[in-house]
Residue, then its C-alpha position, 0 to 999 in steps of 0.5 A: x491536558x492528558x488523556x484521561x483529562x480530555x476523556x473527562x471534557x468530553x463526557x462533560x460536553x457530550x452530557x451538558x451541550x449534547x440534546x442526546x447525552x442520555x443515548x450515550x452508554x460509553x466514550x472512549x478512545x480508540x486510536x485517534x477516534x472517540x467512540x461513542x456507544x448509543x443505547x438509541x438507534x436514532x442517534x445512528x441513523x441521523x442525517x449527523x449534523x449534530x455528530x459533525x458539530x460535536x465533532x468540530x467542537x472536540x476537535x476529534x473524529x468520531x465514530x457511533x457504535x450501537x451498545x453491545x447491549x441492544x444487539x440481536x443475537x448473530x444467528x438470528x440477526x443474520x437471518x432477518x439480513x438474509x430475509x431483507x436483501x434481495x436475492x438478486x444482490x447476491x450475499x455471499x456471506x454475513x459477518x459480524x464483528x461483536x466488538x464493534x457491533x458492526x455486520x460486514x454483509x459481502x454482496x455481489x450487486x451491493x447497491x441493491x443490498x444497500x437500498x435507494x438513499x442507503x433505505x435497506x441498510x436503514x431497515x437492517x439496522x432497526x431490525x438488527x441493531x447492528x451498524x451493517x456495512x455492505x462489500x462488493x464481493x471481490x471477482x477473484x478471491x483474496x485468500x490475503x484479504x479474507x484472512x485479514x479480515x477474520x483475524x480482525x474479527x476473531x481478535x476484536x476484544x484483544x485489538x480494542x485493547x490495542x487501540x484503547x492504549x493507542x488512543x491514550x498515548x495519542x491524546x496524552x498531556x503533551x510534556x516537552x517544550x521547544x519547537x524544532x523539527x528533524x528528520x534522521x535517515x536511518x535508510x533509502x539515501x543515495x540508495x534505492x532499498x531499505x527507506x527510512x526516516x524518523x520524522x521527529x519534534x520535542x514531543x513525538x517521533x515517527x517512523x516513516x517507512x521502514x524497508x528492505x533491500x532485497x538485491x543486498x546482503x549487507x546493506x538489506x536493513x535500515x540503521x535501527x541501531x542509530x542512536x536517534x532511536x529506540x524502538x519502544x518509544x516511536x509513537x507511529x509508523x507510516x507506511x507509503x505503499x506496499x513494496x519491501x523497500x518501503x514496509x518489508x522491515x516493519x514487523x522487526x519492529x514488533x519483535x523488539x518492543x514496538x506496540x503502537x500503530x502502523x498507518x497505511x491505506x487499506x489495500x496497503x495493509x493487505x498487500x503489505x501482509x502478502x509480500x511480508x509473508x513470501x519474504x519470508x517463505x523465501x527466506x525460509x527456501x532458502x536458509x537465510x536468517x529471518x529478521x522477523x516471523x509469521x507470527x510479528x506478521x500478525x502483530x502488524x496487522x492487528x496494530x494497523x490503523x487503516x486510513x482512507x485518502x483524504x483522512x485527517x488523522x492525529x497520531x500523536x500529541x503534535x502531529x496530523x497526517x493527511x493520506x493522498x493519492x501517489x499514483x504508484x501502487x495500489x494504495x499507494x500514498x503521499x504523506x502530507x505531515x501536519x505539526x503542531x498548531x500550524x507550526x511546520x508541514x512535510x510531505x513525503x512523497x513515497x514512490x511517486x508517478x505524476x503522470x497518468x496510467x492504465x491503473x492510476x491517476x497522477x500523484x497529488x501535488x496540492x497541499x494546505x500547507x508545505x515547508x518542505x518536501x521529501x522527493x523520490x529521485x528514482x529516476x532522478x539522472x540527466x539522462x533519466x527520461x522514459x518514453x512517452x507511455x504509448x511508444x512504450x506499450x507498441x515496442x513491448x507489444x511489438x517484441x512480445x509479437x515477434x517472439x512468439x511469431x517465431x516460436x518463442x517464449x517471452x519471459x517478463x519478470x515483474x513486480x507482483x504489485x503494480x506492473x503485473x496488473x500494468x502489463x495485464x491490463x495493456x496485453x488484454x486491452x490488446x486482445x480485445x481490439x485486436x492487436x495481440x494474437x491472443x497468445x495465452x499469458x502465464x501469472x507465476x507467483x503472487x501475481x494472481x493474490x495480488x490482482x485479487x487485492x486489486x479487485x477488491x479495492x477498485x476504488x483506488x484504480x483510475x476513473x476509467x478502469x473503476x467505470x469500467x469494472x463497476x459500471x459496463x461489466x467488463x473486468x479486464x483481470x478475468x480474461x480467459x488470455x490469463x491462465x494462472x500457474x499454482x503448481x510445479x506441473x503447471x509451471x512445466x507446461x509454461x515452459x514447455x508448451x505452445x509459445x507464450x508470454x510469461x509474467x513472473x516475479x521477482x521484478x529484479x530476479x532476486x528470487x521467485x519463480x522467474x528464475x525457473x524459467x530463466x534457467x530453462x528458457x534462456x539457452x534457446x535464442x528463439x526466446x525473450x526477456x523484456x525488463x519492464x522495470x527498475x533493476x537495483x545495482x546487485x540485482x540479478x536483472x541488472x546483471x543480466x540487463x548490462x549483457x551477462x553471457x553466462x549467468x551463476x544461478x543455484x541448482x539442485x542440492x544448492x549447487x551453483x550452476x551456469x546458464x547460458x544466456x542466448x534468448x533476446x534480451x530487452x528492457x522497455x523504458x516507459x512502464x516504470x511505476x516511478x516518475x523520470x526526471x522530467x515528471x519529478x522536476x514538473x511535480x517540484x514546479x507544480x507542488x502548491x504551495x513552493x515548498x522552502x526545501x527538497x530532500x532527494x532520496x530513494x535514488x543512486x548516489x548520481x540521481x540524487x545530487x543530480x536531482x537536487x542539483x538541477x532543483x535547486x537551479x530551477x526553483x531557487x529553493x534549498x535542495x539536499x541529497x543526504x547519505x544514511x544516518x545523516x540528521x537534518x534540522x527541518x525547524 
């Protein structure tokens, strides 16, 4: 049935079967949603039984909007809000959203502003007509998330437009016959950098992941040249988690013909959006040619299709996915893949961590369904087994200790997403119990953006963090140990100052302002560097890493310059945000249902077959490791 067709059947059900059809002003698409528009605020403040049949007999999402018709004048909406909510709720601001009829109102105590039972927000929508939603106002502002989130706002007629076109190609007649399934690895094989893979059936083909790798010049972008696909005709993108190895490419798609949607998470998007703009504000430093600009940035975010964990979501004709929790990131997610009517099921597993932490809980690995399994082998390699967390933390505070006992700096380079706030978290648990001596602790780069993304989501932080957030007031990312670093005068008197640790990216030392201090701080042997995380071959950090006495860095006017390197250097196993061998063999045995195949990626040549290897003895299962631009049939 094509999608216009389909429109047509469910106007006709929601008219003959519904007890509320004369409520109903529209229907319509929008991305995988059928929108209904109410003339009848009573139909959107139902307990939604009858939404939820009518749902399960269309077999769609659906989501109620009021009728642009009804809705009370912005200016004069927000000040009956205003007059409703309590002071003590804190509103910082009220946002409305015509194109939706929704009313985004940011508080600091949202519980009050949503009432007992949700009564206030009730009372708010009698009033105003306008479907109020409530935010926790962020403890430190996003200019990332803010931005986003007018953008939205300010584009809303333009975005429906996007979302009705998506909608339409979801839902159209489905045209090709067969019942194969395949993937082609265009990135992310035998390698770590630039994932990639066309997921792909007789009808759809999805793009899962599309990255960068930013310790390599000439292996920096995926084979989108491969003959497998052309860019116009993708139905989706999904994207795991915010890392350029995973999302840094996706705006190149816009640029060369791509208009349908990206899938991620939420907190996804934003860090996304973050990390997509300083790659190419880095490019930009640094005079190299730019596969995308600011301005696809924008385009992928108003074609992002935001996706909760849990979410069963149609993307095209044959395909449903399901987001669950990856324990890697913020927002990080396991991508279970649905095709057709029960015909055949993956699950791509992204960067996994399967075991706890001081920001997550462990990677998900019960699915309805599962034939075959795309497995990260990061740190696949017989020998690739970290320590347990808790020694981890004692040997990274020991050394940060002894150095600034001894008048030293400590220099951690650091991922701007995820082992920043690790390492931020740990440092101030320390202070508190009285571990640390409280030396002050510098954030240089996207650190601080990227910790108030994280604030603003708490909801996908572990149990004992978020209670402790939201619950027993205590925010550990507002300590006052946390001084952050936004200017060159700053950054000198980091350098030049009392001791203290120093987080500062790029995590591999490709870049970004760790190099600074690097090139100052690394001569005076009473200093230290501590890895805290992966180092790809080619990388400065692995350099560095292996021993190099004598670094070439660029200097002033781009001349090359060698610095001595005579500081301590040291690399903490432990912290990493991906799962050691022993993880990564314990997720494949405790994976529900066995899958009937693993494919090891996202690791160097060895960690691949090894992996594969080692899975294949243990489990009896076909394992692969393939190479770039191979093509596997899955069905």
């Amino acid at each position: 049935m094509a999608a216009e067709e389909l429109l047509t059947e469910i106007k006709r059900v929601i008219r003959e079967e519904t007890p509320f059809a004369s409520s109903i002003s529209d229907i319509d698409f929008e991305g995988p949603r059928v929108v209904l528009y109410c003339k009848n605020l009573d139909l959107l403040m139902e307990n939604g039984d009858v939404i939820k049949e009518l749902a399960h007999k269309i077999r769609k999402r659906i989501t109620l909007r009021p009728d642009p018709l009804i809705l009370t004048e912005p200016e004069e909406a927000e000040k009956k809000i205003r007059a409703l909510v309590p002071q003590e709720a804190g509103v910082t601001d009220v946002i409305f959203s015509p194109d939706v009829g929704e009313v985004v109102i940011e508080a600091e105590k949202p519980g009050i502003a949503i009432g007992k039972g949700g009564a206030l927000l009730r009372e708010i929508m009698k009033k105003v007509c306008w479907t109020p939603r409530v935010m926790r106002v962020p403890p430190i502002r996003s200019d990332i998330v803010r931005g986003i989130r007018y953008s939205i706002i300010q584009a809303g007629a333009e975005r429906r437009d996007i979302l009705h076109k998506i909608g339409r190609r979801i839902h159209r007649e489905p045209k090709a016959k067969g019942d194969w399934v395949r993937t082609a690895i265009f990135g992310g094989a035998r390698e770590v950098g630039r994932s990639s893979f066309l997921l792909q059936t007789p009808e759809s083909k999805i793009l899962l992941d599309c990255g960068v790798n930013v310790a390599s010049e000439d292996r920096a972008f995926p084979h989108l040249e491969a003959p497998e696909l052309r860019i116009p005709e993708l139905d989706a993108v999904i994207i795991t988690h915010a890392h350029l190895d995973h999302m840094g490419f996706v705006p190149f798609l816009y640029k060369y013909g791509f208009e349908g949607p990206v899938y991620c998470t939420p907190s996804t998007r934003d860090l996304a959006a973050l990390l997509q703009l300083d790659y190419v504000d880095v490019a930009e430093r640094e005079d190299k040619p730019l596969p995308y600009n600011k301005r696809d940035i924008k385009t992928f975010v108003q074609h992002t299709i935001p996706l909760d964990y849990g979410d069963v979501t149609d993307i095209s004709p044959d395909v449903r996915i399901t987001f669950h929790n990856a324990g890697h990131i913020l927002g990080s997610a396991i991508v279970h893949i649905h095709i057709g009517e029960g015909l055949y099921n993956v699950v791509y597993t992204g960067d996994i961590k399967f075991d706890r932490t001081r920001l997550f809980s462990p990677a998900v690995c019960t699915f309805p369904r599962l034939e075959t399994l795309i497995l990260e082998s990061t740190y696949g390699g017989a020998e690739d087994i970290q320590p347990y967390r808790t020694d981890a933390e004692k040997e990274f505070i020991r050394i940060m200790t002894e150095t600034v006992r001894r008048g030293g700096k400590v220099i951690v380079p650091v991922f701007a997403v995820g082992r920043s706030q690790e390492i931020m978290i740990l440092l101030e648990d320390c202070r508190r119990r009285g571990i640390f001596d409280g030396a002050t602790v510098y954030l240089d780069g996207m650190i601080w953006e990227a910790t108030a993304i994280h604030t603003t989501y708490p909801e996908y932080l572990c149990p004992d963090l978020r209670d402790l957030i939201l619950h027993q007031g205590v925010n550990p990312f507002l300590s006052e140990m946390f001084v952050r670093v936004a200017n060159p005068d700053q950054r000198k008197q980091a350098i030049e100052g009392e001791p203290s640790v120093i987080l500062a990216t790029a995590g591999m030392m490709t870049g970004g302002p760790v190099l600074e201090y690097f090139k100052a701080l690394a001569p005076d042997p009473r200093n230290s560097l501590v890895f805290v995380g992966y180092q790809s071959e080619g990388s400065l950090g692995r350099r560095v890493q292996k021993g190099w006495r004598e670094v070439p860095l660029r200097g002033a006017g781009g001349r090359a310059e060698e610095v001595k390197v005579n500081m301590d250097i040291r690399t903490v196993d432990g912290f990493s945000g991906h799962s050691d061998r022993a993880q990564l063999l314990n997720y494949v045995r405790r994976a529900t249902p066995k899958p009937q195949r693993v494919i090891c990626c996202h690791g160097e040549d060895t960690k691949c077959t090894n992996l594969a290897s080692a899975v294949h003895k243990l489990f009896k299962v076909e394992t692969r490791a393939p190479h770039n631009l191979e093509v596997i049939r899955l069905r």
